[in-house]
C-alpha positions as CSV (number, residue, x, y, z in Angstrom):
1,X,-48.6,8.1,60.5
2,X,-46.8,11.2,61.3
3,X,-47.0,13.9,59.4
4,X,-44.1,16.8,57.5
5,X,-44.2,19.9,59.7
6,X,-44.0,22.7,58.1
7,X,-40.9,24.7,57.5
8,X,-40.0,27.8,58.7
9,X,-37.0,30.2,59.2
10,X,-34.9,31.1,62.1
11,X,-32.7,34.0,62.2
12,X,-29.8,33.9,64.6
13,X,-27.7,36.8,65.4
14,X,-25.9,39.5,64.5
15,X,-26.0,39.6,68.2
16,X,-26.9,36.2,69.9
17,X,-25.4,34.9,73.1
18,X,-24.2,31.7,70.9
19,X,-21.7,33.9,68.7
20,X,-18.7,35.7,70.1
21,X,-18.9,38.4,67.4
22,X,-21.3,39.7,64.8
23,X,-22.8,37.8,62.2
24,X,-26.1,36.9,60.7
25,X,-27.2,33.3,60.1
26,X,-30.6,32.4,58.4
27,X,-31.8,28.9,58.6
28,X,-34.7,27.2,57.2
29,X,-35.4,24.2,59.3
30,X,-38.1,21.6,59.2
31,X,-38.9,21.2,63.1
32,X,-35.6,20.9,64.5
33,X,-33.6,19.9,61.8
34,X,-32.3,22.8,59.7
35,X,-32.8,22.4,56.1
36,X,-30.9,25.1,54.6
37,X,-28.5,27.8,55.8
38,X,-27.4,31.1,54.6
39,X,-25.0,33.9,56.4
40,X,-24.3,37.2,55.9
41,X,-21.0,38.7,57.6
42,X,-19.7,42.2,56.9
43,X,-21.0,43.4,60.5
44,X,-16.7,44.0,62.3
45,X,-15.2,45.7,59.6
46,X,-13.0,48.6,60.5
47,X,-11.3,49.7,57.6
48,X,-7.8,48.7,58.5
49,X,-6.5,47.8,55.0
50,X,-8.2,51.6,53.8
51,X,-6.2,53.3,56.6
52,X,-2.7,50.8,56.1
53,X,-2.7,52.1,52.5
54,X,-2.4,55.9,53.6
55,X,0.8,54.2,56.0
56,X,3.9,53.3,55.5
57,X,4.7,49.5,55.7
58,X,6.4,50.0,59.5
59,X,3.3,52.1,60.8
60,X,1.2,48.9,59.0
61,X,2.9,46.3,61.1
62,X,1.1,47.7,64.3
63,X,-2.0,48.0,62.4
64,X,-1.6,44.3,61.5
65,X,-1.5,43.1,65.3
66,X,-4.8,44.8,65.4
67,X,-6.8,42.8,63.0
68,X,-6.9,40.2,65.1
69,X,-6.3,40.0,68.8
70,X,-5.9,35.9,68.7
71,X,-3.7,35.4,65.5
72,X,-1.9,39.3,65.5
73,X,1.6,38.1,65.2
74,X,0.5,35.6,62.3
75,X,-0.6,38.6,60.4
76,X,2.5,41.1,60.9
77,X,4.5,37.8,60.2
78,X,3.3,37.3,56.6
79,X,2.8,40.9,55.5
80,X,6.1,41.7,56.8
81,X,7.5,39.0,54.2
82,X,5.5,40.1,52.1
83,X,7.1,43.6,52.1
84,X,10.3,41.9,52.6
85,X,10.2,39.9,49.7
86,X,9.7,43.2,47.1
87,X,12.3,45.5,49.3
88,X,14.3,42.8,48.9
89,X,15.3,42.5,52.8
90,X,17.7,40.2,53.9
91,X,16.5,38.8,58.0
92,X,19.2,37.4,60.0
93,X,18.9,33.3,60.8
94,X,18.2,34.2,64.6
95,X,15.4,36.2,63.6
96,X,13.5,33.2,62.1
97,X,14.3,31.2,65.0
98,X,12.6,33.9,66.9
99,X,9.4,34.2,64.6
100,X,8.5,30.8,65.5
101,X,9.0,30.3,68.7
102,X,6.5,33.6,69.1
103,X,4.4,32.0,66.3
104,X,4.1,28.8,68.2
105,X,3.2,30.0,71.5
106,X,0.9,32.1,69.7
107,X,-0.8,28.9,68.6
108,X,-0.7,27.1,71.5
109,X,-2.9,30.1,73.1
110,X,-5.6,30.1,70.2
111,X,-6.2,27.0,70.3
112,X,-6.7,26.4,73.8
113,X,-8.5,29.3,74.1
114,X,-10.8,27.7,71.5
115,X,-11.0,24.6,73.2
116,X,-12.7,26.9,76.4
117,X,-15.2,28.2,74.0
118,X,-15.8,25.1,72.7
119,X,-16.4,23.7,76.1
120,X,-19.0,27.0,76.5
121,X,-20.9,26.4,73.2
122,X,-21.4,22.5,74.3
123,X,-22.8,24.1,78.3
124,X,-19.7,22.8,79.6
125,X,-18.8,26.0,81.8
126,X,-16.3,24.5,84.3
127,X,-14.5,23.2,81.5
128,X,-14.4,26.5,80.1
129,X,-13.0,28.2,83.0
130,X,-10.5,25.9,83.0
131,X,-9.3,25.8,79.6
132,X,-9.2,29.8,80.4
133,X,-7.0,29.2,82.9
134,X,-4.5,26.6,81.5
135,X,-4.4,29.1,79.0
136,X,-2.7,32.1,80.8
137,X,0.3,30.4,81.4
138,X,1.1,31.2,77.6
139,X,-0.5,34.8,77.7
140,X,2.1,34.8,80.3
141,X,5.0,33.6,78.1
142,X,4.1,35.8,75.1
143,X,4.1,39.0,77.6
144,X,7.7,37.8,79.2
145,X,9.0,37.5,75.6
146,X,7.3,40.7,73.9
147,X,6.0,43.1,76.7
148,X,2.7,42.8,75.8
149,X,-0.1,40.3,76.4
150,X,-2.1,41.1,73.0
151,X,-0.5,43.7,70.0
152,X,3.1,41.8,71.4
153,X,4.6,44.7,68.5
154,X,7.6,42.1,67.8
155,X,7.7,42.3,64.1
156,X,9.7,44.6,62.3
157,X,11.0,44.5,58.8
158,X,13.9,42.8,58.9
159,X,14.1,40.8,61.7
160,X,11.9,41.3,65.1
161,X,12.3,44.0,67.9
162,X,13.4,41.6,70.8
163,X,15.3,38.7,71.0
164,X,15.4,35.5,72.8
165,X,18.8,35.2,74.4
166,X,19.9,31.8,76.5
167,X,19.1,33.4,79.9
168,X,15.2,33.2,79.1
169,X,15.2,29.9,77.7
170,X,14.4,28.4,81.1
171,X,11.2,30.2,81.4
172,X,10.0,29.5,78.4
173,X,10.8,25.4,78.9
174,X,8.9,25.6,82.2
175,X,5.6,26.7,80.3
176,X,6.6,24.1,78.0
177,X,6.9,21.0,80.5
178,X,3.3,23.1,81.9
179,X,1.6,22.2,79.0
180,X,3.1,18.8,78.8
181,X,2.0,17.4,82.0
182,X,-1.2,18.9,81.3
183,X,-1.8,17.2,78.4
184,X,-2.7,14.1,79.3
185,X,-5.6,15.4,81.3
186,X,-6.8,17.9,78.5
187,X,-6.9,14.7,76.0
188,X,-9.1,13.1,78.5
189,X,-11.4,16.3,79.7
190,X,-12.0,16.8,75.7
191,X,-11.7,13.4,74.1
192,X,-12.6,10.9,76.4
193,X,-15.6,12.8,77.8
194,X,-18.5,10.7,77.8
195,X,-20.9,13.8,77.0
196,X,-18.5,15.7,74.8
197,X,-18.8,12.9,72.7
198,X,-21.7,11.8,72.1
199,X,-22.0,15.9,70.9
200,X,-19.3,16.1,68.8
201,X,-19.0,12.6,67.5
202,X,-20.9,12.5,64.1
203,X,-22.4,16.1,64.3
204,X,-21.2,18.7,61.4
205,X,-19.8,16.4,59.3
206,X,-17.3,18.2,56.4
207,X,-15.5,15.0,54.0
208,X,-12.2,15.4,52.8
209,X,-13.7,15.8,49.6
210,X,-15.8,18.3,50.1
211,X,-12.8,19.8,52.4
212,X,-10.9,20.0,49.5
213,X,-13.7,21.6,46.7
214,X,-14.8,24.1,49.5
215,X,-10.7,25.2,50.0
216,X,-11.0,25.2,53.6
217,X,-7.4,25.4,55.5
218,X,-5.6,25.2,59.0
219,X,-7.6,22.3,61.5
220,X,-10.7,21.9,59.6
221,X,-9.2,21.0,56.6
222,X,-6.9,18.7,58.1
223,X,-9.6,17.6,60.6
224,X,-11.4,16.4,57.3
225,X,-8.4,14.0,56.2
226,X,-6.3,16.9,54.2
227,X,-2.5,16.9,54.9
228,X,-2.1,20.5,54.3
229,X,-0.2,22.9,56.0
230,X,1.6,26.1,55.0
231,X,4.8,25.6,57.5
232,X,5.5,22.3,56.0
233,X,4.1,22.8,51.9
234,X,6.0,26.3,51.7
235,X,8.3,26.3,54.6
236,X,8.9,30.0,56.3
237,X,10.9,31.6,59.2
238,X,12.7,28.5,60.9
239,X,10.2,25.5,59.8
240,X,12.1,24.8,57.0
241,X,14.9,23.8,59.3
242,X,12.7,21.6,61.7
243,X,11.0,17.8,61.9
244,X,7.6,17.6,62.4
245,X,4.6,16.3,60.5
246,X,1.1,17.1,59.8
247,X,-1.3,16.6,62.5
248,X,-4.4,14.4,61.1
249,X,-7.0,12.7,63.1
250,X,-5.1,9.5,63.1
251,X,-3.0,10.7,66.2
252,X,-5.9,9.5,67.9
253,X,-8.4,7.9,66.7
254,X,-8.6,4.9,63.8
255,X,-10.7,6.4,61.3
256,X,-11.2,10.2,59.9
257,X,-14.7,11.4,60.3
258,X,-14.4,15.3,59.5
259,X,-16.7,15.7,62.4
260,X,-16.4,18.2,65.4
261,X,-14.7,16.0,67.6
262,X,-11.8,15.6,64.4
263,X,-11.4,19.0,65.2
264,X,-11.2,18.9,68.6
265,X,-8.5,15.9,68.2
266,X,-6.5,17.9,65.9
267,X,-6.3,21.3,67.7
268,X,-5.3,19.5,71.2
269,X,-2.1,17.7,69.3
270,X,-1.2,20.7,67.6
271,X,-0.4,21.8,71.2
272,X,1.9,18.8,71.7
273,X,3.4,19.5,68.1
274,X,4.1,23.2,69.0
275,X,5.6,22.4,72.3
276,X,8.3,20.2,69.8
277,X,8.4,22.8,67.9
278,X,9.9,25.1,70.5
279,X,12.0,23.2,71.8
280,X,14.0,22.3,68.4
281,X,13.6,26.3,67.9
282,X,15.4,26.7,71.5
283,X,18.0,24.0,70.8
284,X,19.1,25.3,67.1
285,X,18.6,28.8,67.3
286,X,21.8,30.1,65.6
287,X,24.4,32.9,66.9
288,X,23.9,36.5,65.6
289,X,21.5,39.6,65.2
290,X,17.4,39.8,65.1
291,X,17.9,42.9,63.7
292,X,21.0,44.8,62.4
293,X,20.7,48.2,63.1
294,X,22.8,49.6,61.0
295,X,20.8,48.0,57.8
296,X,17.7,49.3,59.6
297,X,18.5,52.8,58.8
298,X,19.5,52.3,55.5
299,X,16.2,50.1,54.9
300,X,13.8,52.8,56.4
301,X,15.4,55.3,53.6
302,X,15.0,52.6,50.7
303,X,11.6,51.5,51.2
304,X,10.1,54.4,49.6
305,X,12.0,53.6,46.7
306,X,10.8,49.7,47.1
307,X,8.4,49.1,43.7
308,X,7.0,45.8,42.7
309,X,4.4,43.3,44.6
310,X,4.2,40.0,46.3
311,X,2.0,38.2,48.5
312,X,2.9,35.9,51.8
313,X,1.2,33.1,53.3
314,X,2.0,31.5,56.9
315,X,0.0,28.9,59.3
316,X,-2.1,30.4,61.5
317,X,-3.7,29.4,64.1
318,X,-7.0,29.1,62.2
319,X,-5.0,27.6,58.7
320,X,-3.2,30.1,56.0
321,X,-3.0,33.4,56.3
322,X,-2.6,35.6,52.7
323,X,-1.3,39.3,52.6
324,X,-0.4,40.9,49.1
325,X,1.2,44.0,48.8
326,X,2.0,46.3,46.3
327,X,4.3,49.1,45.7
328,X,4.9,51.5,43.3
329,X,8.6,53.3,44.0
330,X,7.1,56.5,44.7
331,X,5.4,56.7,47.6
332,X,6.2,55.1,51.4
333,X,2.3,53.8,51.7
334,X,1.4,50.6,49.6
335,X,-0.9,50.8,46.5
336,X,-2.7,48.1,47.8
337,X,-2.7,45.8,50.7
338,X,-5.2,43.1,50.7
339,X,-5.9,40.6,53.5
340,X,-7.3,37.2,53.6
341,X,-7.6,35.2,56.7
342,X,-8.3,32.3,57.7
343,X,-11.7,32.0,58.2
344,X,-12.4,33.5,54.9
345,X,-11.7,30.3,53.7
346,X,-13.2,28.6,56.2
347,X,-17.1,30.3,56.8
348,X,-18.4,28.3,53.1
349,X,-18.3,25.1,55.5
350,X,-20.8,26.6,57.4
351,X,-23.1,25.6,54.8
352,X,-22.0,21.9,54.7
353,X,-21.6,21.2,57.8
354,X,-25.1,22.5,59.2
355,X,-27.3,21.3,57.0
356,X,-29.1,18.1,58.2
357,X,-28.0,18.9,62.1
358,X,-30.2,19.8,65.4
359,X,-30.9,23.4,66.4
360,X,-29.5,22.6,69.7
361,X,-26.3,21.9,67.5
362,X,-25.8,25.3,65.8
363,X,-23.7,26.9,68.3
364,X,-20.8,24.1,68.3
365,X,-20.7,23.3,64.9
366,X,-20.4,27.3,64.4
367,X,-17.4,27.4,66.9
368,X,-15.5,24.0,65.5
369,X,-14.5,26.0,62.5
370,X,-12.9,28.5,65.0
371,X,-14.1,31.8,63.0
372,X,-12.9,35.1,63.5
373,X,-14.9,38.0,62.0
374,X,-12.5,40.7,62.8
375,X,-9.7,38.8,60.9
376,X,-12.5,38.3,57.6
377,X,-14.3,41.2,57.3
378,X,-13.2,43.4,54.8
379,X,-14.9,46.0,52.3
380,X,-14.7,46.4,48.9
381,X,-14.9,49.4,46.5
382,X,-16.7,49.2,43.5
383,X,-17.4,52.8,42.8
384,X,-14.9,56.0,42.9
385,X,-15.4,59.0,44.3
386,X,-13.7,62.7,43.7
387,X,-11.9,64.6,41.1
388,X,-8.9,61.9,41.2
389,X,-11.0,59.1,41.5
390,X,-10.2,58.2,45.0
391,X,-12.8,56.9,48.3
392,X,-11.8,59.6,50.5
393,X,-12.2,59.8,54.1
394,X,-15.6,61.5,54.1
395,X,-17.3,59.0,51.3
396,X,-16.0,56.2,53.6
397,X,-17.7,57.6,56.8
398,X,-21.0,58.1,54.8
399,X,-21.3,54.7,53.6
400,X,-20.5,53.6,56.9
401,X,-23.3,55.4,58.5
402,X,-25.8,54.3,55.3
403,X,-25.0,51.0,56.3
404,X,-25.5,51.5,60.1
405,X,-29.1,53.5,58.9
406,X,-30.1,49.9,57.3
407,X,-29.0,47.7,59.9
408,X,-31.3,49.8,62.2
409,X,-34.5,49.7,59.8
């Protein structure tokens, strides 16, 4: 008759080999099963909503390609409509044609890059590499297009600050037919791998239900059965204009299962769907400006005047991204900018999805959610400080060193 061992609790990380940036995961486990699970994030915060709030909203776009070095365009996207939308800024049609393409490639790089880690978290290292390197081809697209390989600096309000004229179209189609005849071979290296299988099959299970109470977004929510997604439920930039559908499971395979291969399925056909994407982007994009000049001028003198709020949501790579902004008419800098990304919504399935499962487990159901602390971190003030009630930069810097003080203890 064997007998209950008793449980215990394993802490894993801030820093562990397993997680690609800091967090701290408790788990009480009975033998190798892990009972219960708690997390505690809050470890890459950097202030960056503090510091856009003493900015004006064109100095904020850069910062905004800086809070996340995957998904940076998905953020200056929305809280550039989200300033747009109270300034009342008209962007020229060619402009949105523009956003998307940039958006899309933008996706097509996250998630393969994803797929790679994925392939690392499951000890699949030459799979990794490769993903890696199918991957650059798009790195390589993003730079031809922007000049830059990460912060691509594209957005502006308004419009974007290059265009993508005829004469380029043929380099961005061959990275497109790249992709394509690759992805016949990446559906069989992910999905049809014996091994990848039988690890992903069944293991961190999330139903759509509890998909839907939990509010997850972006590939794990649709991984779990939920048609939801931002481009197509509140159309933005040029997807209003275009035909595609929600990727689900189905594509593939017969049944939903909200496991980790789900996720895998639906990430590697969001590739396919981007590459469509694109090229309807390429074959509609309409005559005219990204950016009148002219109205840029006038704009940069208005916005101070700009008073009111509004907040912005588009489909990242990780699901919906969420800015809200807030002006007052007399100052250039925001009253308040708040951020949430995507795995925001997205961490509480951590809880789900690892209770019940193998130790050896815990690094690959951590990765299928595709997290991204930098994006999610973010402080909160509860208490003022000074004669006018405001944090300033010197109470900031000592709680940040308090907190480092604890973290050592």
């Amino acid at each position: 008759m064997s007998q209950k061992k008793a449980p215990y609790e394993l802490p894993i990380g801030p820093i562990h080999p397993a997680l690609k940036e800091p967090i701290n995961f408790t788990f009480q486990m009975n033998g190798e099963v892990v009972e219960k699970v708690d997390f505690s994030p809050g470890r890459a915060h950097r202030g960056i909503e503090w510091m856009g709030m003493r900015r004006n909203p064109v100095q904020i776009l850069h910062l905004c390609d800086r809070i996340c070095g995957i998904c940076g365009v998905a953020h200056a996207l929305v809280f550039a409509q989200a300033v747009e939308q109270i300034a009342d800024i008209e962007v020229p049609d060619r402009a949105y044609y523009v956003r998307t393409i940039i958006a899309e490639f933008e996706r097509i790089q996250s998630h393969i890059l994803w797929a790679g880690v994925a392939a690392h978290e499951l000890g699949f290292d030459t799979l990794f590499y490769l993903a890696w390197q199918i991957r650059e081809e798009s790195v390589d697209v993003i730079e031809y297009i922007t000049g830059n390989r990460v912060n691509y600096g594209i957005m502006m309000l308004g419009g974007t600050r290059r265009d993508i004229t005829v004469d380029m179209f043929p380099r961005l189609e061959q990275a497109l037919q790249y992709y394509e005849g690759l992805l016949e071979k990446m559906v069989n290296l992910f999905l049809n791998d014996k091994t990848i299988a039988m690890r992903c099959k069944n293991t961190g299970i999330l139903t759509k239900r509890r998909a839907l109470e939990l509010a997850t977004v972006g590939p794990t929510s649709r991984a779990s059965g939920l048609a939801m997604d931002v481009r197509i439920d509140s159309p933005y930039a040029a997807y209003g204009d275009l035909d595609f559908d929600i990727i689900l499971p189905e594509v593939y395979s017969s049944e939903t299962v909200g496991d980790v291969y789900d996720r895998i399925v639906v990430r590697i056909f969001e590739v396919k769907q981007s590459i469509d994407i694109i090229r309807q982007c390429m074959k509609q994009m309409p005559e005219g400006p990204v950016l009148a000049e002219e109205k840029y001028a006038k704009l940069l003198m208005n916005l101070k005047k700009a008073s009111g709020e509004a907040f912005a949501r588009v489909e990242a790579p990780r699901g919906e991204d969420m800015h809200y902004v807030r002006m007052n008419g007399k100052q250039e800098a925001p009253e308040m900018w708040k951020v949430k990304a995507s795995t925001y919504s997205n961490q509480m399935a951590w809880v789900e999805i690892l209770q019940g499962e193998q130790i050896a487990d815990i690094p690959i159901i951590v990765a299928s959610i595709d997290p991204c602390m930098s994006c999610t971190d973010r402080v909160a003030v509860v208490s003022t400080y000074g004669d006018a009630g405001i944090m300033t930069k010197e109470h900031l810097h000592r709680l940040s060193v308090e907190k480092t003080r604890r973290l050592q203890a």
